[in-house]
C-alpha positions in Angstrom: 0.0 0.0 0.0 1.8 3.0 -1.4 1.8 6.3 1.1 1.2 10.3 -0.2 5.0 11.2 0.1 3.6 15.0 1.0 2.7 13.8 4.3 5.4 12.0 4.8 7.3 15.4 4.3 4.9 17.3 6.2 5.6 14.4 9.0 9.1 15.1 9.0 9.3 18.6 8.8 6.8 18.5 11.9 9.4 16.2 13.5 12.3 18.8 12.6 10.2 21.9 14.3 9.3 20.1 17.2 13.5 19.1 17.5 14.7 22.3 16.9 12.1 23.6 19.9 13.4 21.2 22.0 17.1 21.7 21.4 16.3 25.9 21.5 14.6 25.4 24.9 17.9 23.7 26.0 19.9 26.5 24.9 17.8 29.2 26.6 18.2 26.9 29.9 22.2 26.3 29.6 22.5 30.2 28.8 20.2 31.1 32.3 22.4 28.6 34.2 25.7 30.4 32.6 23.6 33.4 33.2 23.5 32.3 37.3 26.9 31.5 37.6 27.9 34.7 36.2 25.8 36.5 39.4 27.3 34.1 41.9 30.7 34.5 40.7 30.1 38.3 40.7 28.9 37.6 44.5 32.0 35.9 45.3 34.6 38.2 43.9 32.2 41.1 46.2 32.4 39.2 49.3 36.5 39.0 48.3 36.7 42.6 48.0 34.6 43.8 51.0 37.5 42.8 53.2 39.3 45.7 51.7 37.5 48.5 50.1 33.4 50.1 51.3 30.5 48.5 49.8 29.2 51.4 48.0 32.8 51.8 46.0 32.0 48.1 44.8 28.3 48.9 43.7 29.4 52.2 42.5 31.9 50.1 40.3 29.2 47.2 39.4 26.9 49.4 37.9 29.1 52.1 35.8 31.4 49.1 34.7 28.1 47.0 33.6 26.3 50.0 32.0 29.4 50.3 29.8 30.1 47.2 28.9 25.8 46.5 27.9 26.2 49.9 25.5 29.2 47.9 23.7 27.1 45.0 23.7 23.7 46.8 22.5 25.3 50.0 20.3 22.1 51.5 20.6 22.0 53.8 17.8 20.4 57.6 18.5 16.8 57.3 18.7 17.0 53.8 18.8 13.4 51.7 20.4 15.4 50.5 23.5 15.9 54.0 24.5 12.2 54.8 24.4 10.7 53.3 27.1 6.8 53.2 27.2 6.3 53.2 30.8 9.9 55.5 32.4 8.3 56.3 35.8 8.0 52.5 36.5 11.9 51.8 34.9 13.3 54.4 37.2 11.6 52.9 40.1 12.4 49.2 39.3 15.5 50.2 38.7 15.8 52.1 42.2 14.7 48.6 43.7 17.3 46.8 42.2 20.1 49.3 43.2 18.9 48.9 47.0 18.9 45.6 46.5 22.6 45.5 45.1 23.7 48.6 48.1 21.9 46.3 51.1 23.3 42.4 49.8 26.8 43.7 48.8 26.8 45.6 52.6 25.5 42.5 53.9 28.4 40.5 52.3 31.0 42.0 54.2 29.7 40.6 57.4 27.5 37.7 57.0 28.7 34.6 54.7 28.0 34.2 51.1 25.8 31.5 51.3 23.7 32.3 54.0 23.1 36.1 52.3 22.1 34.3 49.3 19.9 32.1 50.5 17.6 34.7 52.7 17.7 37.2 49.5 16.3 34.0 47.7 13.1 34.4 49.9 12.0 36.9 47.5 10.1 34.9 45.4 7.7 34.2 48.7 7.7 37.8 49.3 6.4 38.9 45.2 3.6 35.8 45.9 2.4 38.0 49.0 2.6 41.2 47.8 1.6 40.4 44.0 -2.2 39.7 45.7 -2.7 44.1 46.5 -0.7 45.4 43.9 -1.3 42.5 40.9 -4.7 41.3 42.0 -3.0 37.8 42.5 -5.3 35.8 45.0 -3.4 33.8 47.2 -5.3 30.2 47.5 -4.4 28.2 50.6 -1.7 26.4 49.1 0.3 29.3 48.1 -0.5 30.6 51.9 1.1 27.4 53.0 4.1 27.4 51.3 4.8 31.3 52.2 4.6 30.3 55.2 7.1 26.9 55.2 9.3 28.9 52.7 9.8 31.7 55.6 10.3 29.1 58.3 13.3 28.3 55.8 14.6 31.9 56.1 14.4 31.5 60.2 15.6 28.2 59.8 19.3 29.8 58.1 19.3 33.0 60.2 17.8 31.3 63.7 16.8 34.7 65.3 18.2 34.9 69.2 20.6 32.6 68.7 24.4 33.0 69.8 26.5 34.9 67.2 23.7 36.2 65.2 25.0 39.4 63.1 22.6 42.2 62.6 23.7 42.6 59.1 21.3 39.7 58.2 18.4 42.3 58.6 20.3 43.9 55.0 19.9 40.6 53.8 16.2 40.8 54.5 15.6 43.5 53.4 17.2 43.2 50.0 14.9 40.3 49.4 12.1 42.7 50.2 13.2 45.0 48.0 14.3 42.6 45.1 10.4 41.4 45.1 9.4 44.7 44.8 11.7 44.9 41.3 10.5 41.3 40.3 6.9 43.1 40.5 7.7 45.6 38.7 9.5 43.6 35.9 6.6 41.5 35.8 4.6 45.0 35.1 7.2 46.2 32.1 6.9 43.2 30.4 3.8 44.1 28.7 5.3 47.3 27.6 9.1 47.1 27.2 11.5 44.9 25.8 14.0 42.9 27.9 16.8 45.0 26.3 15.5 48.4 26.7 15.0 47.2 30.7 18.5 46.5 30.8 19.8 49.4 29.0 17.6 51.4 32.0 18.6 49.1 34.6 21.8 50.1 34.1 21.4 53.9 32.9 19.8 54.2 36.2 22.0 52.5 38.5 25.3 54.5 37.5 23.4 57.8 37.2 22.5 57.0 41.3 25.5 56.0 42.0 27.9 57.9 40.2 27.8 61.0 42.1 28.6 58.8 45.6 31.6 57.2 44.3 33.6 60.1 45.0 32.6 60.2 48.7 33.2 55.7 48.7 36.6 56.1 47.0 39.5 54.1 48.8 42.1 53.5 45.9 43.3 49.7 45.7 46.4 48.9 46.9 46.8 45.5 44.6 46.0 44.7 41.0 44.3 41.6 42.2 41.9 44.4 43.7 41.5 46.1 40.6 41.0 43.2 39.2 38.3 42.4 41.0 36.5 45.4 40.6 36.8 44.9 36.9 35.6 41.5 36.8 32.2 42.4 39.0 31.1 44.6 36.4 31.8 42.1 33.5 30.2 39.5 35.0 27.4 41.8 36.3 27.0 43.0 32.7 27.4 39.2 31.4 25.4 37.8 33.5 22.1 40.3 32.3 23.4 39.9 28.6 23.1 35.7 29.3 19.5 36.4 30.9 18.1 38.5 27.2 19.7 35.7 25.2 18.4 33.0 27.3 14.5 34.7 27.2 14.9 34.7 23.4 15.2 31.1 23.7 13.0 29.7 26.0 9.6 31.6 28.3 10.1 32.8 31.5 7.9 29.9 33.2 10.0 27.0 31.6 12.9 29.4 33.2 12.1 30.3 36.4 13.4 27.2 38.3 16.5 27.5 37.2 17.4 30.4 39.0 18.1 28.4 41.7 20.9 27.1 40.5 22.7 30.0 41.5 21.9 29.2 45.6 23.8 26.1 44.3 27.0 27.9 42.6 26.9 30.1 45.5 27.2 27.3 48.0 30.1 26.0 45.8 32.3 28.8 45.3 32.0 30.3 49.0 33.7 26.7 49.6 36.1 26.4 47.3 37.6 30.2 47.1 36.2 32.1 50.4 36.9 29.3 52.8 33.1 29.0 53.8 31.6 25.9 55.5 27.8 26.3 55.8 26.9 24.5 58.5 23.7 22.0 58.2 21.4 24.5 59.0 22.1 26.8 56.5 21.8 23.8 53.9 18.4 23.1 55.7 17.1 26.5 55.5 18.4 27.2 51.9 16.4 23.5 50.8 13.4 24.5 52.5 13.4 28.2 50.5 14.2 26.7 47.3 11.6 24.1 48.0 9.2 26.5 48.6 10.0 28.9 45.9 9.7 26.0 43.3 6.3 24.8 44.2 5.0 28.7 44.0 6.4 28.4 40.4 4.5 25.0 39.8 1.1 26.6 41.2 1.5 30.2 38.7 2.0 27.7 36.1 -1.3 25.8 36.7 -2.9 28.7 37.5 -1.2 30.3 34.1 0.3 33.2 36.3 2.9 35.1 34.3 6.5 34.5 35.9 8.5 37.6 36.3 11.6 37.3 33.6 14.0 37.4 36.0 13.4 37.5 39.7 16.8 37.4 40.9 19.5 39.7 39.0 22.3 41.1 41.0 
């Protein structure tokens, strides 16, 4: 029995689209992970430099080096669309979020270890599912209640409030997740309006224009290359890092994404080991599972419930 050779072309061009989907997905995952590590490596090389020169010199640095480096990488031309953003009043302020966020985790990272900083700002996620319900419209359902709840017992669980040796740094911690939720929100509300690069390109517009006038007053000149090194590589892998997350979103959608962040908890754990000398103890590893738990099922329920997920809850 002979077959229509057009649908056995039409078969196999169906079977080449649905491959190339596949393998394109893949791609936009491996560049978020590379994308991840590029943030924890940029929170390593900070912690290594807060034991010599003031936190705001090192954001002051992060941001003007990374705004520099993403105009090479975009060459936005004059009058270009990514300089035309639809909505600027909510760019400024998201941007503003994200720079507190930067000021209070890099402070935070000269006193408290890597890991455990990461894992509270991590919380953030749980945070954007509380406030998302006022400002959003986002009902929470008991289940989402639930795991708020179990994914903050995961935050006490790493900072164990009235405890012996309990630095009050960790309260930056906290409140740099607070205030990276309220940028998650807000990127969630751009996305309807701007495009991931014109974000960027005000991300970083924004952050050196806040910071540039204070570097002055945080200057301490390094007294090593290795320092000036370092201050180098944090805006390259800052700038990097946000370049990865455009080319991964080009690949793949933001809810096939989102779990993936969390591999950077995981590259932070590793490199605090290997080059800062940290050893989390097993509490920290509890509380940091019990947050990633949570924040992972959250991202399960938004996608039954077909709740857009913010395109990047947790740059740096």
């Amino acid at each position: 029995m002979s077959q229509n050779p057009n649908l056995n072309i039409a078969a196999q061009r169906s079977a080449s689209d649905a491959g190339g989907g596949a393998n394109t997905t893949l791609a936009g995952i491996a560049l978020l992970v590379a994308a991840v590590a590029c943030f924890a490596c940029m929170d390593t090389t900070v912690k290594w430099l807060s034991a010599s020169l003031p936190s705001l010199q090192i954001v002051s640095i992060r941001y003007i080096g990374s705004f520099l480096l993403t105009l090479a990488l975009l060459r936005p031309a004059p009058g270009a669309p990514l300089l035309k953003a639809k909505r600027p009043g909510l760019q400024i302020l998201r941007s503003l979020g994200i720079v507190l966020t930067t000021v209070c985790s890099f402070t935070a990272l000269q006193y408290i270890p890597l890991t455990e900083v990461t894992s509270v700002t991590f919380s953030s996620p749980l945070i954007v599912a509380v406030i998302a319900w006022p400002l959003l419209g986002e009902k929470m359902g008991p289940r989402r209640v639930v795991a708020v709840l179990v994914g903050f017992a995961g935050v006490l669980v790493i900072t164990r409030p009235g405890s012996h040796g309990v630095h009050p740094a960790i309260a930056l911690a906290v409140l740099a997740a607070i205030t990276n939720a309220l940028y998650a929100v807000a990127t969630r509300m751009l996305a309807a309006h701007d495009s991931p690069k014109t974000t960027i390109f005000y991300t970083g517009l924004c952050g050196t224009v806040i910071m540039l006038p204070i570097l002055p007053f945080a200057w301490q000149t390094p007294t090593t290359i290795g320092t000036w090194l370092g201050l180098l590589v944090t805006g390259v892998f800052g700038a990097l890092g946000h370049w990865l997350l455009i080319l991964a979103h080009q690949r793949a959608t933001a809810t096939v994404l989102a779990p993936f962040f969390y591999a950077q908890l995981v590259f932070a754990m590793g490199l605090a080991m290997l080059f800062l000398g940290e050893r989390p103890d097993v509490w920290t590893f509890v509380g940091a599972s019990i947050v990633m738990g949570s924040g992972l099922y959250l991202i399960y329920r938004e996608r039954v419930r077909k709740v857009p997920v913010p395109s990047a809850d947790m740059p740096a």
